[in-house]
SEMAR-500974 format. One line per 4 residues: their letters; for each residue x, y, z of C-alpha. Coordinates in nm, 2 decimals. Layout:
BEGIN
a	X,Y,Z  ...
***
This chain:
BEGIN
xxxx	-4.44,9.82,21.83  -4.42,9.61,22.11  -4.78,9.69,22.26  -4.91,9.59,21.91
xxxx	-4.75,9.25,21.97  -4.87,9.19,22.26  -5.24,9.29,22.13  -5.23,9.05,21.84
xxxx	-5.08,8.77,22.03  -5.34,8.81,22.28  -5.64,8.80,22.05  -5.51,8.52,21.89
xxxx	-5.47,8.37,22.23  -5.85,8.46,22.27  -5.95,8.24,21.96  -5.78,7.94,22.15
xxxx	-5.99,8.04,22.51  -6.32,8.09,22.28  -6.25,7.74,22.12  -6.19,7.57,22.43
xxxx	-6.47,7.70,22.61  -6.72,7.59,22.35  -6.55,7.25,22.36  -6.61,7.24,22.73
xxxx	-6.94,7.45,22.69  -6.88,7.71,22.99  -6.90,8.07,22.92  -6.61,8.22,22.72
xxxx	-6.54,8.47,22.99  -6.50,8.22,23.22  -6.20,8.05,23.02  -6.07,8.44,22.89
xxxx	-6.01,8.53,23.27  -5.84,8.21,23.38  -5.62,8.21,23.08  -5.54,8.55,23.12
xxxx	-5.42,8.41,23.50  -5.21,8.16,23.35  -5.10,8.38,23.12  -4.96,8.65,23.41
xxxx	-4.76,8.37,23.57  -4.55,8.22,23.22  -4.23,8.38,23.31  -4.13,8.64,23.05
xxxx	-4.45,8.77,22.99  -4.43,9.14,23.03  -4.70,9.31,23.27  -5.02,9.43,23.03
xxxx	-5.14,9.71,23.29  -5.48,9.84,23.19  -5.57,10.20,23.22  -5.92,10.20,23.40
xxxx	-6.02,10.53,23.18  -5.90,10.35,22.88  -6.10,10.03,23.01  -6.36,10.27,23.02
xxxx	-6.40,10.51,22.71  -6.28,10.25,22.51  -6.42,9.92,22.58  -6.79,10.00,22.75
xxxx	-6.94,10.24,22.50  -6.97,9.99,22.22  -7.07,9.68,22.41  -7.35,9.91,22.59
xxxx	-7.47,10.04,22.26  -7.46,9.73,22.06  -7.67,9.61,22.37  -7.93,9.85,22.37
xxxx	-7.97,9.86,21.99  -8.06,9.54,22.02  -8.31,9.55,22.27  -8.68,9.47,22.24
xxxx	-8.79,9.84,22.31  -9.17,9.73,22.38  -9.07,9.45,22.62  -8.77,9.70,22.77
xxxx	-9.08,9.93,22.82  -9.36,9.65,22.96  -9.08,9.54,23.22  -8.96,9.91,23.33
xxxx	-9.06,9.78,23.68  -8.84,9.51,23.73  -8.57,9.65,23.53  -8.53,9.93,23.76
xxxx	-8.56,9.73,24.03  -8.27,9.57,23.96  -8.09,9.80,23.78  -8.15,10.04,24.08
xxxx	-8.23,9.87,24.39  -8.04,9.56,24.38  -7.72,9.75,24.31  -7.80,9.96,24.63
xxxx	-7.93,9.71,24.84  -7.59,9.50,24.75  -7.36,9.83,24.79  -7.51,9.88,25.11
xxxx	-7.47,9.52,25.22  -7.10,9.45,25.10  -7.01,9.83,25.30  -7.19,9.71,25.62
xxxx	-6.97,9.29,25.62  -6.62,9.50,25.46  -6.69,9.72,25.75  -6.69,9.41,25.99
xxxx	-6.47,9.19,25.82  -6.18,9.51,25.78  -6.19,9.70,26.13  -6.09,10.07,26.08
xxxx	-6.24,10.08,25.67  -6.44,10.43,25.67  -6.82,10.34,25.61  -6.77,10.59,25.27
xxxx	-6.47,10.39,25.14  -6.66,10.02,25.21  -6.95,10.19,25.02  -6.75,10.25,24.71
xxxx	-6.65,9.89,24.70  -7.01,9.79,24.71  -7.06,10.01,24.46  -6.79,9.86,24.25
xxxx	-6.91,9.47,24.25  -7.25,9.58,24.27  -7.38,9.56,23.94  -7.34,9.23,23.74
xxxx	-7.23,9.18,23.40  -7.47,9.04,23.12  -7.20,8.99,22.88  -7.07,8.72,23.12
xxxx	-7.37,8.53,23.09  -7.42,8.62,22.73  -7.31,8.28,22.63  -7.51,8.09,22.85
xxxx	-7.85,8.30,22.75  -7.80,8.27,22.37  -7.74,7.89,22.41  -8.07,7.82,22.55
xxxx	-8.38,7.86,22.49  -8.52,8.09,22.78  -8.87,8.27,22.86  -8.87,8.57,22.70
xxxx	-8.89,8.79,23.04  -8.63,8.66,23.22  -8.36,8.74,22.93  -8.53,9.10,22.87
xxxx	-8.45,9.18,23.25  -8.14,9.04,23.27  -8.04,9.24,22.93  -8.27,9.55,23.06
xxxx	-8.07,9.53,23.41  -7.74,9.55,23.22  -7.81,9.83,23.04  -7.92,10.07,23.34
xxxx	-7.68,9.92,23.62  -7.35,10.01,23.52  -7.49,10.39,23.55  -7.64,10.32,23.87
xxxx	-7.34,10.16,24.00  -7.11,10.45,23.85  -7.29,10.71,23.99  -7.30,10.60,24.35
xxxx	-6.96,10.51,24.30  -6.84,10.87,24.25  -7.05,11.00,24.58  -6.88,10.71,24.77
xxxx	-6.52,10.81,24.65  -6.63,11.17,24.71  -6.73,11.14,25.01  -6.42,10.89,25.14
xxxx	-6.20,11.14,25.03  -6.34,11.45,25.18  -6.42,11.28,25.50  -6.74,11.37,25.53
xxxx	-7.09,11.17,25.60  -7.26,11.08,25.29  -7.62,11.28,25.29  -7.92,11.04,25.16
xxxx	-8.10,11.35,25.01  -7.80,11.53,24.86  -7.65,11.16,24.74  -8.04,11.11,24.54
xxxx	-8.02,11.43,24.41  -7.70,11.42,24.28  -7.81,11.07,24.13  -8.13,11.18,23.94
xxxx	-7.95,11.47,23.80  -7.68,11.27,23.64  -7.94,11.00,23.52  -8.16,11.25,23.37
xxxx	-7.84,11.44,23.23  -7.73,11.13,23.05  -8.08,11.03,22.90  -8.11,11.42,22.80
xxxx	-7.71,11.41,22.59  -7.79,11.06,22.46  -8.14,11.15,22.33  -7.91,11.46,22.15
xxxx	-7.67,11.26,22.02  -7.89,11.01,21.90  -8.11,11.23,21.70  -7.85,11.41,21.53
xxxx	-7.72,11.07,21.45  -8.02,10.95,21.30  -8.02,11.29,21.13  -7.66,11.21,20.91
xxxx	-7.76,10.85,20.89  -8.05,10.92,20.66  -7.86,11.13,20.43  -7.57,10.95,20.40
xxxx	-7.66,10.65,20.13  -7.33,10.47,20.21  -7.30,10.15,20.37  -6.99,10.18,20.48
xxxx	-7.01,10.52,20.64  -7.34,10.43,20.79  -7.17,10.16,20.98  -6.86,10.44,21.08
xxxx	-7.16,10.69,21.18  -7.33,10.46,21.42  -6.96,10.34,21.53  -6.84,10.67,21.62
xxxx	-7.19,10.77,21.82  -7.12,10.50,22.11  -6.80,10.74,22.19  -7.00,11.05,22.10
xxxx	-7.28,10.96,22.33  -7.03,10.87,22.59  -6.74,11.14,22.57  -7.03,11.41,22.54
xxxx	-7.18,11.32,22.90  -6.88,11.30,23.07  -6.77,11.62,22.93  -7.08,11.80,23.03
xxxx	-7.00,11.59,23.41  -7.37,11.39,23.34  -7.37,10.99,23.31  -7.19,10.87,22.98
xxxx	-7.31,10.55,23.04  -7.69,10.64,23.04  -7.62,10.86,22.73  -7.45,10.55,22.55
xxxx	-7.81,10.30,22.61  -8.06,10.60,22.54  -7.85,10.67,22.20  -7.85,10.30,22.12
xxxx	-8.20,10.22,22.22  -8.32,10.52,21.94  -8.11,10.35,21.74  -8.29,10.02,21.80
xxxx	-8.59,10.17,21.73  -8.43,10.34,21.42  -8.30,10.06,21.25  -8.59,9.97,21.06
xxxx	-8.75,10.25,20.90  -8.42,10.48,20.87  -8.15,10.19,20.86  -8.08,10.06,20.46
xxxx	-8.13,9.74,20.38  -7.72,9.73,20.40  -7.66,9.93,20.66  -7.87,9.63,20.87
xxxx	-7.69,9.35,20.71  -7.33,9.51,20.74  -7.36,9.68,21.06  -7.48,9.30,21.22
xxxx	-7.12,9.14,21.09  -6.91,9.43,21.20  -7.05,9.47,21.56  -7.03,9.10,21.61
xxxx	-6.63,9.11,21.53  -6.62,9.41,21.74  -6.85,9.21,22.03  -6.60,8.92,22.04
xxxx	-6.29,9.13,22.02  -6.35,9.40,22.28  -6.50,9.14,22.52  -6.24,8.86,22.51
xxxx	-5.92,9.17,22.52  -6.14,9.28,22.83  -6.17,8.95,22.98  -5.82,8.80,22.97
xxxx	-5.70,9.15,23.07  -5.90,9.13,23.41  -5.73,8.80,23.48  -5.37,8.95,23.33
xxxx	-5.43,9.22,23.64  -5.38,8.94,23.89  -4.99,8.95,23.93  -4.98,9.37,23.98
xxxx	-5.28,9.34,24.25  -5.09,9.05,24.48  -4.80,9.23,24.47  -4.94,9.56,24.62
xxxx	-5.10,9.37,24.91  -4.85,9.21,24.99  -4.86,9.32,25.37  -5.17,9.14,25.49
xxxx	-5.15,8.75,25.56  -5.29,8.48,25.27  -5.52,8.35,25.55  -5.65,8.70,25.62
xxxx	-5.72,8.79,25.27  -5.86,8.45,25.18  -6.14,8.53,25.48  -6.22,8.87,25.37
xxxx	-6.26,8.73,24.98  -6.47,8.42,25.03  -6.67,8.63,25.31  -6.77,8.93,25.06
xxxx	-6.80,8.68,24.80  -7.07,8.50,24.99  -7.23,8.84,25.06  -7.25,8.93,24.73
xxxx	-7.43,8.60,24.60  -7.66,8.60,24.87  -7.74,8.98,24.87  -7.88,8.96,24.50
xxxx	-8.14,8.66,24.63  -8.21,8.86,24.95  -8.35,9.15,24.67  -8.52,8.96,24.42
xxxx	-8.72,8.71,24.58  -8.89,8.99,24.78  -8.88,9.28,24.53  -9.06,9.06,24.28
xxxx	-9.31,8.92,24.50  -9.40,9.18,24.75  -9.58,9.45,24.53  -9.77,9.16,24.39
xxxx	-9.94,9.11,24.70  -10.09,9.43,24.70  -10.51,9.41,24.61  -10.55,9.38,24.22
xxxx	-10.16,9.40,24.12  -10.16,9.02,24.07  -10.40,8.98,23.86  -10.22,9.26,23.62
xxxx	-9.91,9.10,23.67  -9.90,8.75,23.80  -9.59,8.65,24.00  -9.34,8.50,23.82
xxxx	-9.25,8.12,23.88  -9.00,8.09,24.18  -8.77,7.90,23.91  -8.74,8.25,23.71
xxxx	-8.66,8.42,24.04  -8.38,8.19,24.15  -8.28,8.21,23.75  -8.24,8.61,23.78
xxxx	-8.09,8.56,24.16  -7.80,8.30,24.03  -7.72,8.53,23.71  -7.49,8.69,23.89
xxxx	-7.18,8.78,23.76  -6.94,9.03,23.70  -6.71,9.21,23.46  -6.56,9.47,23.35
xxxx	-6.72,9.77,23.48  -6.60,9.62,23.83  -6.23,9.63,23.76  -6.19,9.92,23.59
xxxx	-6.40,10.12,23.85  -6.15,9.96,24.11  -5.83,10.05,23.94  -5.99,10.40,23.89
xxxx	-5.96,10.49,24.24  -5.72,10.77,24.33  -5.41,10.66,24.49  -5.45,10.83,24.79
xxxx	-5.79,10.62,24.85  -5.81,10.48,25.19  -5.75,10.06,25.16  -5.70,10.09,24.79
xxxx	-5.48,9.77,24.74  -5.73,9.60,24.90  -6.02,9.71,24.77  -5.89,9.64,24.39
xxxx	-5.77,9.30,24.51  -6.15,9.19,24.66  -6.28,9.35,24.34  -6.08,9.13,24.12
xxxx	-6.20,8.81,24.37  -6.54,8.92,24.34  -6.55,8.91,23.96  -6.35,8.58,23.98
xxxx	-6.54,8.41,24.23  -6.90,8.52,24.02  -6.71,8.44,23.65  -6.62,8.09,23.82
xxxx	-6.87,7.97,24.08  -7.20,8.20,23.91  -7.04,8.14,23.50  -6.97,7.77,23.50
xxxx	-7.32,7.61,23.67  -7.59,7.86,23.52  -7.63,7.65,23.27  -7.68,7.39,23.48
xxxx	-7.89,7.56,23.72  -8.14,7.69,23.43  -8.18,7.33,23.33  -8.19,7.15,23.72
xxxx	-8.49,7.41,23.74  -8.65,7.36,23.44  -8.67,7.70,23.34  -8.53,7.63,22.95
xxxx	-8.87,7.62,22.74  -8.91,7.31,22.50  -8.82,7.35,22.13  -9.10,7.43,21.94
xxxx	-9.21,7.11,21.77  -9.20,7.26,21.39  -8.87,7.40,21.45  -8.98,7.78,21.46
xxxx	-9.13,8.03,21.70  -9.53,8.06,21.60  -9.53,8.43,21.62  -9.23,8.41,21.38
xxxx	-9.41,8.15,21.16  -9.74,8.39,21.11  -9.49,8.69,21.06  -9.31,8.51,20.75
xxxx	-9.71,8.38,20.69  -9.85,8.76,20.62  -9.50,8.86,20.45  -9.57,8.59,20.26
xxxx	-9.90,8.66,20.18  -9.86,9.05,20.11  -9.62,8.95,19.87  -9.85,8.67,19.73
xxxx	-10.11,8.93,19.68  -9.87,9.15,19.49  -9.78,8.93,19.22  -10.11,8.77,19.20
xxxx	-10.24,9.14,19.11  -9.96,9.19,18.87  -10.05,8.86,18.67  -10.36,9.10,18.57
xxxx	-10.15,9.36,18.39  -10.14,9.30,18.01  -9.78,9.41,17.99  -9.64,9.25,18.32
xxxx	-9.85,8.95,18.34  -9.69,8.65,18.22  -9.38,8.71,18.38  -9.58,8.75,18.74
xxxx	-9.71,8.42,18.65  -9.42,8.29,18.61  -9.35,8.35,19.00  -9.71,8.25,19.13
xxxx	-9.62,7.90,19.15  -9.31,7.98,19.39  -9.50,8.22,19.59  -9.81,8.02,19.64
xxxx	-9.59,7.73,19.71  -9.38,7.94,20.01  -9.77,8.09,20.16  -9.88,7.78,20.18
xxxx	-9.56,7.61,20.35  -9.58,7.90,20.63  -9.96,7.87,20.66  -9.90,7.49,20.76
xxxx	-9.64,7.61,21.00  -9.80,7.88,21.19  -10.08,7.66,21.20  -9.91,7.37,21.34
xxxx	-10.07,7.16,21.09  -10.01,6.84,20.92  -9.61,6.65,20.91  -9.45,6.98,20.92
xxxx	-9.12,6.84,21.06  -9.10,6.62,20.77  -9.17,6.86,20.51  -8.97,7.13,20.61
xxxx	-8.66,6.88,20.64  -8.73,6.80,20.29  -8.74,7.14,20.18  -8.43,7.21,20.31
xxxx	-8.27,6.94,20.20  -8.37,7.03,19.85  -8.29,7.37,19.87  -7.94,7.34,20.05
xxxx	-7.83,7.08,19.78  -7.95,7.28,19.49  -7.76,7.64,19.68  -7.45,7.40,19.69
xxxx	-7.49,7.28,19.34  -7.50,7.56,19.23  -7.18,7.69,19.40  -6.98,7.41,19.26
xxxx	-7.10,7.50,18.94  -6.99,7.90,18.96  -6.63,7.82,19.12  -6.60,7.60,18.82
xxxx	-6.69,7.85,18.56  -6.47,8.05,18.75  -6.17,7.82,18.79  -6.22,7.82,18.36
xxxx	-6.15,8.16,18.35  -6.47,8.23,18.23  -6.54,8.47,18.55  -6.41,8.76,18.66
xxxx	-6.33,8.75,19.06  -6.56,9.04,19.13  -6.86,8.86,18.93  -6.78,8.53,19.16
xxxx	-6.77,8.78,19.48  -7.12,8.92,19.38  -7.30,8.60,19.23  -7.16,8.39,19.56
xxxx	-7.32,8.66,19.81  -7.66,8.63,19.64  -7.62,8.21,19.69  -7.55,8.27,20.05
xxxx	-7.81,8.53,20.13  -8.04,8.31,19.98  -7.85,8.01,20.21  -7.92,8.22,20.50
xxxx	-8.31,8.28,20.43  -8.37,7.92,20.34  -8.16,7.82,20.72  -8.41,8.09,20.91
xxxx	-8.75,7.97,20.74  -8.68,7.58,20.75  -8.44,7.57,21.06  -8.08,7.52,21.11
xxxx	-7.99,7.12,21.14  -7.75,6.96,20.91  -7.79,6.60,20.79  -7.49,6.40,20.74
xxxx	-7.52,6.47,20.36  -7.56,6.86,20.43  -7.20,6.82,20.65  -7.03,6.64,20.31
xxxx	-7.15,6.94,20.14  -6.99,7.18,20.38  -6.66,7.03,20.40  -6.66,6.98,20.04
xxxx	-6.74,7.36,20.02  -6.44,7.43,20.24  -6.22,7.24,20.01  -6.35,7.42,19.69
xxxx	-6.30,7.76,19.92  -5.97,7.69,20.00  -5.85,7.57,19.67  -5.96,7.88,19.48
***
């Protein structure tokens, strides 16, 4: 009873983080891990300690899934290069450079063991700067590979993890060949279980007809995916993204209409409550870690921290800069590809930080480990001093660089203007035809006026064409106030009794579906009359 206390009190202390960092607009996992600090130090507070195989199987297969499902398989596929070069080479470049300064900075650490700490903080977390990225409006490339990075790293990282540890603990060397090997197999391993799992996935999905079991299904195969690599000793985090990116792939043609809508609103709950539990549990870990390295002087540990931490930063620039720009020099590859702004580079360099994956690797190593205390302890100050330094100024640093594009002067994306243009017109074309039919036809004329009307609005748009702006805030000004008519109208049908709660459930749904379409097509910005509206409809809301 007392660890379910503790989790509800916590997630209700999450709320309060999440509020507070939107009021101060810095990532939430930023605020989660400090608060989680100051929550370790309240007297009373009784230790949370976090199982690194629980942090693990229970936290990472979701968030990876829900990541990959929602990745733009095309563009994942067009940027496979620098994906992989960062997903691969940055987190070996960076192990290798935090092994070679904890080597230097901690005289007598084995080469092996200083490799698995690399290993560790290698890879960073996108989750971390998930905030930041959905905020702003950013090139489409940079947040693909950022996004594509986090997918792919975290397997990278993990798997030269294990040689490291293996390899520290058997006090041997650490053989290049046997160490790439070992890597491919468990990469290709992973890929092979997840493409499994994800198929036979697909398989129930499409004969299930439930919405509610389609959402369990797809649930259940983020642990599937991931308990079924590990137990066959093959990367569970690879078989976690291939399963989600099939599902990605999936979710329009075997996916319901449901499944899509309900399946959006349950993995955003379970988004926001696995991340912030996982957040202000890394800063809950503080008190435990100082207590273990006690033995080694505040100065002495302050060095080492602030000296890796600088490594690490630096180490991620030292990769990109040249990684993106040296194959482009080769004859012909630039004109394929041209080099990306220096801008986006320092962008992807800056978006550092890390997470999860980090801590829990760290608290997974065996007790017998060589420097263990320490390593967990400049784990935890890696992923502070990156949450902190990396978190609360990218923001600032996309803007200072100009690398946020400018709103688009209509208030929606072109290419998403001429898609709702030809859905338009399809459906245009449909009733049109059916106006023909001598038993159909003038009820399918009733409805040409309001299709016509809605072809012609998105032709304007995607055409950039006349006062857009002015029309489209008319339109939704109209439409919002008639939606919220309407609403008044059905709670007071159904404060007369002359409703049934299920028929307001249903009838309300329909109104905000139809809110929701109306928000997407004519944009999202409330007058002062539209924020009236809402609060009234918060009133009404809480009075029935």
């Amino acid at each position: 009873m007392a660890l379910v206390e503790i989790l509800l009190a916590l997630i209700a202390a999450c709320i309060g983080f999440a509020l507070l960092a939107r009021k101060l607009r810095l990532p939430y996992a930023v605020i989660l891990v400090l608060g989680g600090m100051v929550i370790a130090v309240i007297p009373g507070v009784p230790a949370v300690p976090l199982d690194p195989e629980l942090a693990l199987a229970f936290f990472l297969p979701p968030l990876l899934q829900v990541s990959a499902y929602r990745t733009d398989w095309r563009a994942f596929r067009h940027n496979l290069r620098p994906i992989l070069l960062l997903a691969v080479g940055a987190v070996a470049f960076t192990a290798f450079c935090i092994a070679l300064a904890a080597t230097w900075l901690v005289p007598g650490l084995p080469f092996a063991a200083a490799l698995a700490l690399g290993a560790i903080v290698a890879p960073p977390d996108a989750v971390a700067a998930g905030a930041v990225l959905q905020r702003l409006r950013l090139p489409k490339r940079i947040v693909t590979v950022l996004e594509g990075e986090s997918l792919v790293n975290d397997a990278s990282a993990l798997v030269l993890y294990k040689l490291a540890v293996a390899a520290a603990l058997a006090s041997g060397g650490l053989g290049a060949a046997s160490g790439a090997a070992t890597f491919v197999l468990l990469a290709v391993g992973g890929i092979a279980v997840g493409w499994a799992v994800g198929l036979a996935t697909l398989w129930v999905l499409a004969r299930l007809d439930d919405v509610i079991l389609e959402t369990t299904t797809g649930f259940l195969a983020a642990y599937a995916a991931y308990l079924a690599g590990e137990a066959v000793h093959v990367s569970g985090v690879m078989a976690v993204v291939t399963a989600g990116l099939l599902f990605g792939r999936a979710q329009h043609t075997v996916f319901s209409y449901g499944n899509r809508l309900n399946a959006s609103a349950v993995w955003k709950f379970v988004e926001f409550i696995l991340n912030s539990l996982v957040f202000v549990l890394i800063g809950l870990q503080l008190n435990s870690i100082l207590r273990r390295i006690g033995g080694h002087g505040a100065l002495e540990l302050l060095g080492i921290a602030v000296g890796l931490a600088a490594v690490l930063i630096l180490s991620r620039f030292l990769w990109v800069f040249p990684a993106s720009l040296l194959p482009r020099a080769l004859p012909g590859s630039r004109s394929r590809d041209p080099a990306p702004p220096w801008s986006h580079l320092a962008v992807i360099s800056w978006a550092g930080m890390r997470g999860v994956v980090s801590l829990a690797a760290a608290l997974a190593l065996p007790e017998d480990f060589p420097e263990r205390d320490l390593i967990v302890f400049l784990a935890f100050t890696a992923i502070l001093a990156t949450l902190v330094l990396q978190g609360t100024t990218l923001e600032w640093v996309i803007r200072r660089l100009g690398a946020e594009l400018p709103p688009h002067p209509n208030g929606i994306d072109p290419e998403e203007a001429e898609g709702r243009r030809l859905i338009a017109i399809a459906s245009l074309a449909e009733i049109e035809r059916r106006a023909e039919d001598p038993l159909e036809g003038a009820i399918a004329a009733d409805l040409l006026h309001e299709f016509r009307d809605r072809a012609g609005h998105l032709h304007r748009t995607a055409r950039n064409e006349g006062a857009a702006t002015a029309e489209r805030a008319s339109r939704r000004r109209i439409r919002l106030a008639a939606l919220d008519a309407a609403r008044a109208a059905l709670i007071a049908h159904y404060r007369a009794g002359s409703l049934q709660e299920d028929g307001l459930v249903k009838l309300e749904q329909e109104l905000d579906l139809e809110e929701i379409r109306v928000r997407q097509v004519l944009g999202d910005e409330r007058t002062a009359g539209q924020k009236r509206a809402d609060a009234a409809r918060r009133k009404a809301a809480e009075a029935v």
